[in-house]
py3Dmol code that shows the C-alpha trace and the ligand (Angstrom):
import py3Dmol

protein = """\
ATOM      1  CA  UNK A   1      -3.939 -12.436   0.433  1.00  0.00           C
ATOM      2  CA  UNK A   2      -0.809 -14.556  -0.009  1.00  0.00           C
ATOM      3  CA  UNK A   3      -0.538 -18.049  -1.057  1.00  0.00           C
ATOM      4  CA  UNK A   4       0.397 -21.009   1.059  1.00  0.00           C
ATOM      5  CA  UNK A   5       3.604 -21.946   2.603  1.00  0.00           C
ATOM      6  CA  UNK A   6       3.839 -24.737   0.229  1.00  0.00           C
ATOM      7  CA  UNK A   7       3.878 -21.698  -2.097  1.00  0.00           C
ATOM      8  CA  UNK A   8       6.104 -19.533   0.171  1.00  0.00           C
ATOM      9  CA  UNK A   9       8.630 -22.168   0.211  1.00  0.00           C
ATOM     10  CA  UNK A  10       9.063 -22.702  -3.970  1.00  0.00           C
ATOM     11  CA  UNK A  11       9.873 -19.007  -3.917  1.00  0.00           C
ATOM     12  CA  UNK A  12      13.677 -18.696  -5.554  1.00  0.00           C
ATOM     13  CA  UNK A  13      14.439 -15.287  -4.942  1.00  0.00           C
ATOM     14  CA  UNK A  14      17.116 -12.729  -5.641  1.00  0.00           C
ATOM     15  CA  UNK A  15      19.177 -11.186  -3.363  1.00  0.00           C
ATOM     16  CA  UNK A  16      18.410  -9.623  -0.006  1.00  0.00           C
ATOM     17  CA  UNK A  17      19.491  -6.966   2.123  1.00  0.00           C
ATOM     18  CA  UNK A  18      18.061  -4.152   4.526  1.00  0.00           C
ATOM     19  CA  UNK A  19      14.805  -3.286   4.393  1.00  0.00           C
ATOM     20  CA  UNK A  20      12.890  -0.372   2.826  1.00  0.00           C
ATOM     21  CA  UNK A  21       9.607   1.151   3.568  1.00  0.00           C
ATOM     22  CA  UNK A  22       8.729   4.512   2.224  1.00  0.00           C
ATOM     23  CA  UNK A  23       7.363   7.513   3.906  1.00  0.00           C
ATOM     24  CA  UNK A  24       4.097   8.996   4.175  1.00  0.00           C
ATOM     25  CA  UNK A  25       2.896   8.607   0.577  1.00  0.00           C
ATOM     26  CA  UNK A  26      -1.144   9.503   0.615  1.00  0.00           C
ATOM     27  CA  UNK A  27      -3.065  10.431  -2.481  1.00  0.00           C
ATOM     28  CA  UNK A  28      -6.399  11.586  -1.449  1.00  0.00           C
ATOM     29  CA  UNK A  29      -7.147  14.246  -4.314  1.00  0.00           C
ATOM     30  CA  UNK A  30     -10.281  16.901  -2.933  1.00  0.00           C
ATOM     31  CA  UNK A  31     -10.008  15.494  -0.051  1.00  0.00           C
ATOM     32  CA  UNK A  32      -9.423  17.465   3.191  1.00  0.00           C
ATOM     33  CA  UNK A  33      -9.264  15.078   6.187  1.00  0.00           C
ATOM     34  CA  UNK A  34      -6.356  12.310   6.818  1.00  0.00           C
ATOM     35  CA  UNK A  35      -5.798  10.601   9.902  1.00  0.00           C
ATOM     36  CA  UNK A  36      -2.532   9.953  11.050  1.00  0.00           C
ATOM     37  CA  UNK A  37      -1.178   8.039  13.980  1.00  0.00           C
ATOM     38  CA  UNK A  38       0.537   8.832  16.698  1.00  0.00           C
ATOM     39  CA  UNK A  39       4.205   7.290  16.889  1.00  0.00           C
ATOM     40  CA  UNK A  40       6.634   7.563  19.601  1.00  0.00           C
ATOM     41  CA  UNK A  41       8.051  11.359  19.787  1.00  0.00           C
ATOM     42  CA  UNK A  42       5.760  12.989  18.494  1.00  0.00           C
ATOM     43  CA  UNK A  43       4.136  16.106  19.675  1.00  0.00           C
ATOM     44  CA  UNK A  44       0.949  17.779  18.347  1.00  0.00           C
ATOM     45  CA  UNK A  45       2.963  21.061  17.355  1.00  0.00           C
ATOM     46  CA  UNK A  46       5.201  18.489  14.936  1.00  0.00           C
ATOM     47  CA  UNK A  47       2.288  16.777  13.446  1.00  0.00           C
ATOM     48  CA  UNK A  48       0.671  20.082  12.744  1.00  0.00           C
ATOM     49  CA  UNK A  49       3.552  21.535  11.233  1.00  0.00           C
ATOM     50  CA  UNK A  50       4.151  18.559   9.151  1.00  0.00           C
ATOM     51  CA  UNK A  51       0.630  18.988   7.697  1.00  0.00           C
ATOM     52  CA  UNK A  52       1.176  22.302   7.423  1.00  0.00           C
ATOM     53  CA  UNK A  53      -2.583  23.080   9.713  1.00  0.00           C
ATOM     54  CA  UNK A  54      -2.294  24.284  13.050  1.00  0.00           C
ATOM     55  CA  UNK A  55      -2.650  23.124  16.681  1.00  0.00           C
ATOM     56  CA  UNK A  56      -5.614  24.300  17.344  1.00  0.00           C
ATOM     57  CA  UNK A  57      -7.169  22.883  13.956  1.00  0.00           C
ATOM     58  CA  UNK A  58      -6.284  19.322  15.008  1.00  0.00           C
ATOM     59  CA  UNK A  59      -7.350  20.071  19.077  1.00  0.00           C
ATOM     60  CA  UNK A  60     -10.682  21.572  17.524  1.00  0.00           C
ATOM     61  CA  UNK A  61     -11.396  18.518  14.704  1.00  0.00           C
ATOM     62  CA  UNK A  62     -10.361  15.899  17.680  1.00  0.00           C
ATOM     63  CA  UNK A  63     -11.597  17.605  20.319  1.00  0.00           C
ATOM     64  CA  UNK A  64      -8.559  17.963  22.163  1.00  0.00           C
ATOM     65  CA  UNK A  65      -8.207  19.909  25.610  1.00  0.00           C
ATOM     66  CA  UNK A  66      -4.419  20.242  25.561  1.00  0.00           C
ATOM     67  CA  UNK A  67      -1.619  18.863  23.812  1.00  0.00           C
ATOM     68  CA  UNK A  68      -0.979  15.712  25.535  1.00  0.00           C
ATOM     69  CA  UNK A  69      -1.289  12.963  22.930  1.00  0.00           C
ATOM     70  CA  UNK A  70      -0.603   9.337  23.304  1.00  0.00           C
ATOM     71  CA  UNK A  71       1.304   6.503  21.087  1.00  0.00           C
ATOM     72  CA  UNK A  72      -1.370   5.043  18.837  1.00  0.00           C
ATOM     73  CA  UNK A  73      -3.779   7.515  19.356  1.00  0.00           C
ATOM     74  CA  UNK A  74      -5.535   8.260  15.887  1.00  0.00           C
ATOM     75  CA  UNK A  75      -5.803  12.038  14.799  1.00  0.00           C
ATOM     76  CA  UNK A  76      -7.970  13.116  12.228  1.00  0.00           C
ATOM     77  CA  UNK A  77      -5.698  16.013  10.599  1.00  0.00           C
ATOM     78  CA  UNK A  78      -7.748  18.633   8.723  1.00  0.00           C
ATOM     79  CA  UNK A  79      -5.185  19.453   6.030  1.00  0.00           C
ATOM     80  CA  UNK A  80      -5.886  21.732   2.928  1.00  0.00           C
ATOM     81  CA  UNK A  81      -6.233  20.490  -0.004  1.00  0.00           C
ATOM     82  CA  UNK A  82      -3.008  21.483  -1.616  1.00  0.00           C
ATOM     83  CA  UNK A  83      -0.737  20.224   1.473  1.00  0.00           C
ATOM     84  CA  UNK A  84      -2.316  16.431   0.544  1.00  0.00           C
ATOM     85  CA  UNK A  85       0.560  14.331   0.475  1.00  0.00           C
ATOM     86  CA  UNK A  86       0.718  12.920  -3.347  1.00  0.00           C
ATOM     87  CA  UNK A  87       2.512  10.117  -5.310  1.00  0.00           C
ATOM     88  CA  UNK A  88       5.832  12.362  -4.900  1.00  0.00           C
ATOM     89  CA  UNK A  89       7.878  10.229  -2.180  1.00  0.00           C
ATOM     90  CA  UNK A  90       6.885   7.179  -4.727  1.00  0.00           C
ATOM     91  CA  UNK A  91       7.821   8.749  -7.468  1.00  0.00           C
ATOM     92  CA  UNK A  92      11.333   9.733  -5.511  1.00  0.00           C
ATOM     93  CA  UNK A  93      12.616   6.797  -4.286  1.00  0.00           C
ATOM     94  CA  UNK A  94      11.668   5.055  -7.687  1.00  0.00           C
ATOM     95  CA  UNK A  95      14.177   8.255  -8.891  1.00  0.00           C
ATOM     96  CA  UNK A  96      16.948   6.378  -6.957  1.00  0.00           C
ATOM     97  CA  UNK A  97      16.421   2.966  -8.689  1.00  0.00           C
ATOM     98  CA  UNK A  98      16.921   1.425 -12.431  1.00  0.00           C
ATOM     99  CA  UNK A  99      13.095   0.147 -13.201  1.00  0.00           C
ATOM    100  CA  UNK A 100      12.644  -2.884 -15.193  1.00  0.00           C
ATOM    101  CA  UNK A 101      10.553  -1.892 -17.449  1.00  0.00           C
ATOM    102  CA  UNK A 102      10.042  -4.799 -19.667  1.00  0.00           C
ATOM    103  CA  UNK A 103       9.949  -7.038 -16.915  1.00  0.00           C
ATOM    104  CA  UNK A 104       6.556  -6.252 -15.493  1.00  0.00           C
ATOM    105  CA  UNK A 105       3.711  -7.589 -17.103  1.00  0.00           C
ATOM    106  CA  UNK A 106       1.184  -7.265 -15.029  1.00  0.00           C
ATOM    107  CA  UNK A 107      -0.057  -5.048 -12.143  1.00  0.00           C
ATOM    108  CA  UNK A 108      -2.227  -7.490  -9.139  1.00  0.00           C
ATOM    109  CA  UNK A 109      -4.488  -6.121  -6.980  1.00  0.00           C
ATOM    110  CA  UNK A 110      -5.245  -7.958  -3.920  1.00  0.00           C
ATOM    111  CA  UNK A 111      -6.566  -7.431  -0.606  1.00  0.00           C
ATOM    112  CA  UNK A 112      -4.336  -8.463   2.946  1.00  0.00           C
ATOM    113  CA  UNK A 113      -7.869 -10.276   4.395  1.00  0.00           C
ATOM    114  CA  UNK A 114      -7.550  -8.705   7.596  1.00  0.00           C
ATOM    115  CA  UNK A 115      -8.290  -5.016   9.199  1.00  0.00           C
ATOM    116  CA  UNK A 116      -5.118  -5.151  11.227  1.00  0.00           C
ATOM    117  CA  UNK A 117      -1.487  -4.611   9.863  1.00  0.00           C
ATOM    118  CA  UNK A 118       0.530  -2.736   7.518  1.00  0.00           C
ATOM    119  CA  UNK A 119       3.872  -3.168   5.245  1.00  0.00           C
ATOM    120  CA  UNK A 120       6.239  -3.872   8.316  1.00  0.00           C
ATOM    121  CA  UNK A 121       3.799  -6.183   9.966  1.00  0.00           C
ATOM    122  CA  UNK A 122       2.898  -7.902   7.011  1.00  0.00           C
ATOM    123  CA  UNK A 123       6.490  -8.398   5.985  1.00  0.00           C
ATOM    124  CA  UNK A 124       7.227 -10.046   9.445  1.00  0.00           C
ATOM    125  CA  UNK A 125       4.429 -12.364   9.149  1.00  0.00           C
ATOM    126  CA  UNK A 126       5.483 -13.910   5.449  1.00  0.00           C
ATOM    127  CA  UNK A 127       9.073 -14.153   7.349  1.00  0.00           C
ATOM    128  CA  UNK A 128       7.703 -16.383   9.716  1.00  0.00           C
ATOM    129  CA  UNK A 129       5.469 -18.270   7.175  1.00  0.00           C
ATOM    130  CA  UNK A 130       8.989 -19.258   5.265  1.00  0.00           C
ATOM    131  CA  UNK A 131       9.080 -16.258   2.546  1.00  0.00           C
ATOM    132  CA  UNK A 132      13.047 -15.166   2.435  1.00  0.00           C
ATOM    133  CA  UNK A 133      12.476 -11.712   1.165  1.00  0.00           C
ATOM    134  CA  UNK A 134       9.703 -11.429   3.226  1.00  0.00           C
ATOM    135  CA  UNK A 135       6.790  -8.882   2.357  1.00  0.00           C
ATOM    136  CA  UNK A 136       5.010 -10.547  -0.760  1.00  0.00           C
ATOM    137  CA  UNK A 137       3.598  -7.199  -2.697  1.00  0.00           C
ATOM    138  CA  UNK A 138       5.642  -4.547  -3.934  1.00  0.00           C
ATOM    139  CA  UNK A 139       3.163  -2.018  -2.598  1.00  0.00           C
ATOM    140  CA  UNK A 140       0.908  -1.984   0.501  1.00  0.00           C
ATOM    141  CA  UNK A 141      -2.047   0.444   0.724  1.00  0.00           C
ATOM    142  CA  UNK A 142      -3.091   1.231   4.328  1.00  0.00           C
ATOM    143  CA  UNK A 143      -6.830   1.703   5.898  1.00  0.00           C
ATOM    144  CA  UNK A 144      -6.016   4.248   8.682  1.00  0.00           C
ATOM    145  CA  UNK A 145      -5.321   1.343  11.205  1.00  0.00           C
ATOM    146  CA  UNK A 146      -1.976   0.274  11.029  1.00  0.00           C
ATOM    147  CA  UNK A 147      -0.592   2.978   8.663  1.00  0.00           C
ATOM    148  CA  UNK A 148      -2.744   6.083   7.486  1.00  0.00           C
ATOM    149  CA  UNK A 149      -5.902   5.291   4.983  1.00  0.00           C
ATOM    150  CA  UNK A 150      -4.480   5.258   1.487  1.00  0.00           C
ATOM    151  CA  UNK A 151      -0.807   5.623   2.270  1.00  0.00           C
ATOM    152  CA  UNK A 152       1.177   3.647   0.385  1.00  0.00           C
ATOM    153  CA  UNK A 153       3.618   1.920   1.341  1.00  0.00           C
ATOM    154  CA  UNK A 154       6.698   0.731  -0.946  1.00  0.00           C
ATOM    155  CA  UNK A 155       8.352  -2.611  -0.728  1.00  0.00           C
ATOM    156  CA  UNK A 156      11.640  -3.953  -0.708  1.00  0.00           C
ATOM    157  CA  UNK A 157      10.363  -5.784  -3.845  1.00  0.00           C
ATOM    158  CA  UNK A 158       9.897  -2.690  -5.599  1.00  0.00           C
ATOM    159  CA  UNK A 159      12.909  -0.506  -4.512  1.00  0.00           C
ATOM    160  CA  UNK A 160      14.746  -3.377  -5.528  1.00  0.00           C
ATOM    161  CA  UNK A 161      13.033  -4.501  -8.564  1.00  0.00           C
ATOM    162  CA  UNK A 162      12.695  -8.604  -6.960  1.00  0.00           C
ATOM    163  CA  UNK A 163       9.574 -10.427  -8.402  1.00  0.00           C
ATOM    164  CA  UNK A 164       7.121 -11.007  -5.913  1.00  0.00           C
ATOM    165  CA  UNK A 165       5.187 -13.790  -3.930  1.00  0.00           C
ATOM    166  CA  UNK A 166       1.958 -12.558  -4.018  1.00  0.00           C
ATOM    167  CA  UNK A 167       0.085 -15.986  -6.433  1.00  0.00           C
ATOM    168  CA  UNK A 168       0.910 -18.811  -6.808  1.00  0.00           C
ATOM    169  CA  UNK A 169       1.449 -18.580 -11.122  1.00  0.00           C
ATOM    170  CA  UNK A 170       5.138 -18.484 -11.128  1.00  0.00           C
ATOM    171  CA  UNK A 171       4.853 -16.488 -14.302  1.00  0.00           C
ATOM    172  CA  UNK A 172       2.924 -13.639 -12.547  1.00  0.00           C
ATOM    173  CA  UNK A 173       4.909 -13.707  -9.606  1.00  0.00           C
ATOM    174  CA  UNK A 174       8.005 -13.118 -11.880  1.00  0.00           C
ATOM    175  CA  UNK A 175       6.386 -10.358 -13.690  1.00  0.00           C
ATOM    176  CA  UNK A 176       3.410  -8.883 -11.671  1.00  0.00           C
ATOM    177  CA  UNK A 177       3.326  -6.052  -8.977  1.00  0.00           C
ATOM    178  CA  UNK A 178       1.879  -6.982  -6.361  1.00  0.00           C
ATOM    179  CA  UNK A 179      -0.279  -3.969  -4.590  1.00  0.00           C
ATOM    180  CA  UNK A 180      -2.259  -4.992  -1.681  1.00  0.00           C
ATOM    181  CA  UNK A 181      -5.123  -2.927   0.080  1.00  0.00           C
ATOM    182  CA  UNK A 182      -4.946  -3.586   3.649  1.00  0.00           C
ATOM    183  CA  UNK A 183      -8.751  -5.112   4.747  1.00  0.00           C
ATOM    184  CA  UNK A 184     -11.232  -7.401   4.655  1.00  0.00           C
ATOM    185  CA  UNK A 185     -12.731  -6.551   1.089  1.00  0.00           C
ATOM    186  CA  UNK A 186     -15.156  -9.861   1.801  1.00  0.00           C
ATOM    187  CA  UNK A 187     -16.550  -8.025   4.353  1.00  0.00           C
ATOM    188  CA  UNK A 188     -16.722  -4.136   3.531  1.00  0.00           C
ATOM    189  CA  UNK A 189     -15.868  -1.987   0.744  1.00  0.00           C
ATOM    190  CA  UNK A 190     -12.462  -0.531   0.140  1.00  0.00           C
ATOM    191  CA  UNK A 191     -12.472   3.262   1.547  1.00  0.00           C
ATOM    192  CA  UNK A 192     -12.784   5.280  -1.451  1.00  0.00           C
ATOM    193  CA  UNK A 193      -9.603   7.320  -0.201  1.00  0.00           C
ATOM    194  CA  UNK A 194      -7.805   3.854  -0.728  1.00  0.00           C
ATOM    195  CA  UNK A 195      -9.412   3.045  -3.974  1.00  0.00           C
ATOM    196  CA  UNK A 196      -8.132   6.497  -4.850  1.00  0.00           C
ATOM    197  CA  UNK A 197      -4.748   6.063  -3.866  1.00  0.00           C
ATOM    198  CA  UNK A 198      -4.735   1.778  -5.646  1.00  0.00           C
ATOM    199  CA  UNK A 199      -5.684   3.945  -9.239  1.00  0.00           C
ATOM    200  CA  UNK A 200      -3.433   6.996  -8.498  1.00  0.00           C
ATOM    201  CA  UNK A 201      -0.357   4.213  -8.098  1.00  0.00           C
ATOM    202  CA  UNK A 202      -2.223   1.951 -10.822  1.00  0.00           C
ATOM    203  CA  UNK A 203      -1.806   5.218 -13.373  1.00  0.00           C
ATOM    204  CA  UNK A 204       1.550   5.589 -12.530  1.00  0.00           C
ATOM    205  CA  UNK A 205       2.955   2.679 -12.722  1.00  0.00           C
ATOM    206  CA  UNK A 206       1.390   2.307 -16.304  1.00  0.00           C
ATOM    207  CA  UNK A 207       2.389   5.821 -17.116  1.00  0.00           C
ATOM    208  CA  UNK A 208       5.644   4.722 -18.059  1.00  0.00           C
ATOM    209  CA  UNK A 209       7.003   1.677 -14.971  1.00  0.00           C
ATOM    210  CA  UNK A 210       5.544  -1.187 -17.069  1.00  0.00           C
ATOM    211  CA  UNK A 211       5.932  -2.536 -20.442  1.00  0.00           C
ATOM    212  CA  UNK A 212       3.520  -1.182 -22.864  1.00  0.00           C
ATOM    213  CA  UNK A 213       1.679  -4.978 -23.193  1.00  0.00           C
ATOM    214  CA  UNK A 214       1.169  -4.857 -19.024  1.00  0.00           C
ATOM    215  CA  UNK A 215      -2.501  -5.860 -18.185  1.00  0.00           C
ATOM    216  CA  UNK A 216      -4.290  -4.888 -14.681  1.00  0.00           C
ATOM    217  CA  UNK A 217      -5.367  -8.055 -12.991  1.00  0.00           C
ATOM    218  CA  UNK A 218      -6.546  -9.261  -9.574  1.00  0.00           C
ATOM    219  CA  UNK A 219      -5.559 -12.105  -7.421  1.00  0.00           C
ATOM    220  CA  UNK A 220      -8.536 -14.125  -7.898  1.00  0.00           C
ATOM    221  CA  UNK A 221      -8.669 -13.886 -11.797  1.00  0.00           C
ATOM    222  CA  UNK A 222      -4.849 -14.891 -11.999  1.00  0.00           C
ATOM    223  CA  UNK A 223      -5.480 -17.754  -9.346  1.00  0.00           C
ATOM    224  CA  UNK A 224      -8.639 -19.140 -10.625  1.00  0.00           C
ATOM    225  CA  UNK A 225     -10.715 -20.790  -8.086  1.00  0.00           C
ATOM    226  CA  UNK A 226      -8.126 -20.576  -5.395  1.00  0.00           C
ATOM    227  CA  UNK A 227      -9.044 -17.680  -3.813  1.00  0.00           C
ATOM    228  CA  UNK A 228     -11.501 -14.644  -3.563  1.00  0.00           C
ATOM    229  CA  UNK A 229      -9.093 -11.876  -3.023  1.00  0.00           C
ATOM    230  CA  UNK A 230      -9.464  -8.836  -3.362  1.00  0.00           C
ATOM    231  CA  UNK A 231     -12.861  -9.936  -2.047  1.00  0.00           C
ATOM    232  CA  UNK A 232     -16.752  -9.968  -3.128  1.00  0.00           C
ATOM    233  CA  UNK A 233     -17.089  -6.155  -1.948  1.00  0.00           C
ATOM    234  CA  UNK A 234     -14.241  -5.152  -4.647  1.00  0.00           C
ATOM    235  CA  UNK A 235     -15.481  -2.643  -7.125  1.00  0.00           C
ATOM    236  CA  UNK A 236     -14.294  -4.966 -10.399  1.00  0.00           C
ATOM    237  CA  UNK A 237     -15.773  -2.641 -12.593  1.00  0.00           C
ATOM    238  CA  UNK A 238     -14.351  -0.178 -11.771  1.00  0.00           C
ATOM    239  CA  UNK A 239     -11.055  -1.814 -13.824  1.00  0.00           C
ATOM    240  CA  UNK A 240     -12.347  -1.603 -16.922  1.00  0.00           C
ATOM    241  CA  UNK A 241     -10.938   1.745 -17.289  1.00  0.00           C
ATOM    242  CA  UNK A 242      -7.877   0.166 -17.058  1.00  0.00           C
ATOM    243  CA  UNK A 243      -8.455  -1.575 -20.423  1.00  0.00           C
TER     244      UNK A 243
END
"""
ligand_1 = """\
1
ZN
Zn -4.318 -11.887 -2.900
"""
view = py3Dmol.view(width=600, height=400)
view.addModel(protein, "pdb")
view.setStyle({"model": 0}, {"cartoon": {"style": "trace"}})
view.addModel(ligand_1, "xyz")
view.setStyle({"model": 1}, {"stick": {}})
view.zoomTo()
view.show()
């Protein structure tokens, strides 16, 4: 979650222009199932040749008559294993950009505290709340809803290297990535495919983004007894092999 508007407001950020949100970026590694949602213009025989399956794998797995789909509809896509979207259109647009690497200190898991919502929506809504540069995280991790489960989402903060606005420790804001997994995590587990995709993006990011001394944090330890994000149901633990 973000902090207050109090918070919002002592924000002194760099500058701003257009915005960026990646592509499609899932990492779901063995896994054989995405779902994807329908946008304006599509057509089944596009989604299926995106994915690389065919038609009548997504009419069978949804049971589909014919090939009339509808905006918003959710499609469970039975792609193979090796036509998984990966890290790669990360990776690539971070190609296009000069990383700070010393800069960022630490990486800041959090969750957004609702089901609904995704990088554009969340972006609007920390406009409105006072936030100039808008979306708070670098990275936003989706839960099927809004954007697919475990596609991730890049930032304006990231693609152009701005701290964030994601706690309310100036010091971490001005050196911490903010990566938030859209959800409730107070009420229900992160889905392991976007647990999965969180450490696939963690990994990276330490493989060589960060400086060497970086440490992998959540909101709640940096914000002591301010707030419980990423949530009771978080899998802490599960950091540890993060050092
Ligand atoms: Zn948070």
């Amino acid at each position: 979650m973000f902090p207050s508007r109090r918070q919002f407001l002592q924000q002194t950020l760099l500058a701003s222009a257009g915005m960026l949100f990646g592509g499609p970026a899932l990492f779901g590694a063995g896994k054989s199932e995405i779902t994807y949602k329908v946008k304006k213009g599509d057509t089944l025989s596009a989604i299926a040749a995106h994915h690389g399956v065919s038609v009548a794998d997504i009419q069978r797995r949804n049971r589909l008559k014919g090939d009339r789909i509808l905006v918003g509809q959710k499609l469970i896509v039975p792609v193979a294993a090796s036509n998984l979207p990966s890290l790669a259109p990360i990776v690539a647009a971070t190609k296009q950009i000069r990383v700070d690497h010393d800069r960022w200190r630490y990486i800041v898991l959090h969750h957004s505290g609702i089901e609904d919502g995704n990088a554009k929506a969340y972006d609007a809504g920390h406009r409105r709340r006072g936030m100039e540069h808008g979306l708070a995280y670098h990275f936003v991790i989706g839960n099927g809803r809004d954007s697919g489960e475990g596609e991730i989402e890049i930032g304006p903060r990231w693609t152009k290297q701005l701290r964030g606005g994601h706690v309310r420790s100036t010091e971490v804001n001005n050196t911490g990535i903010g990566i938030c997994l859209v959800g409730n995590f107070e009420k229900r587990r992160p889905s392991a495919r976007q647990l999965e995709s969180a450490f696939a993006l963690v990994d990276w990011l330490r493989a060589g983004q960060v400086s060497p001394k970086h440490k992998v944090t959540v909101h709640r330890w940096v914000d002591r007894n301010h707030t419980v994000c990423p949530g009771r149901h978080f899998p802490y633990g599960k950091l540890k092999r993060f050092g």
